[in-house]
C-alpha angles and dihedrals in degrees: 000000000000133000108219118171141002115260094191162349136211131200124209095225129186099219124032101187084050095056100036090055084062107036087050084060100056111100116239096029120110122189120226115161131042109345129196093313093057105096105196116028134009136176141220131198110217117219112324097273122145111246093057123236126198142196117198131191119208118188121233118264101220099032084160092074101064084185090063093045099061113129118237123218096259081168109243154288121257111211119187126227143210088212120013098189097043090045083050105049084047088065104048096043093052103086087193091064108028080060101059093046146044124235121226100213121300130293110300143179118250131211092230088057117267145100117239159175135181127204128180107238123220092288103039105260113134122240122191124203114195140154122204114258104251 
């Protein structure tokens, strides 16, 4: 009885409709669940493996109290690519997007063997898009 891979994870987030707007953007990702007029819980599909994988957004419950809604460092989610540098360049020419999120320095080569890239997404959690190095 062995657990072998995440399924999913899922992000308490401060504005649905914001971070809808940018996870909707992102190629590759298919929503299936909520959407920006749900107001409480939505679901994406990553990438189109089989097994599936998901990401879900659940909106804060006390969005009024801006304290209790501080995100913690919970550390970051790592997303592969088919194409680091043109994944990259989509993000940061999209003014849409580039404007709802922070990059984290430019694609880059890793010791450990991948090309990478980290942004910071609508409600501050760190996403990392990477490929392994062939």
């Amino acid at each position: 009885m062995k657990v072998y891979r995440i399924s999913a994870v899922t992000l308490i987030i401060s504005n649905m409709e914001r971070s809808c707007n940018f996870y909707s953007q992102i190629p590759g990702w298919k929503l299936v669940y909520g959407g920006s007029c749900n107001d409480t819980f939505t679901t994406y599909e990553v990438g189109e493996n089989i097994p599936k994988m998901y990401l879900n957004l659940e909106l804060s419950r006390n969005n009024d109290n801006k304290n209790e809604f501080k995100r913690r460092h919970f550390g970051r989610i790592i997303f592969h690519t088919e194409d680091v540098d043109k994944l990259y360049s989509y993000l940061k020419n999209n003014k849409r997007i580039s404007n709802m999120i922070r990059f984290e320095g430019e694609p880059k080569n890793a010791t450990w063997g991948e090309r990478y890239f980290h942004i910071f997404e609508p409600d501050g959690y760190q996403l990392s898009f990477a490929k392994p190095i062939d």
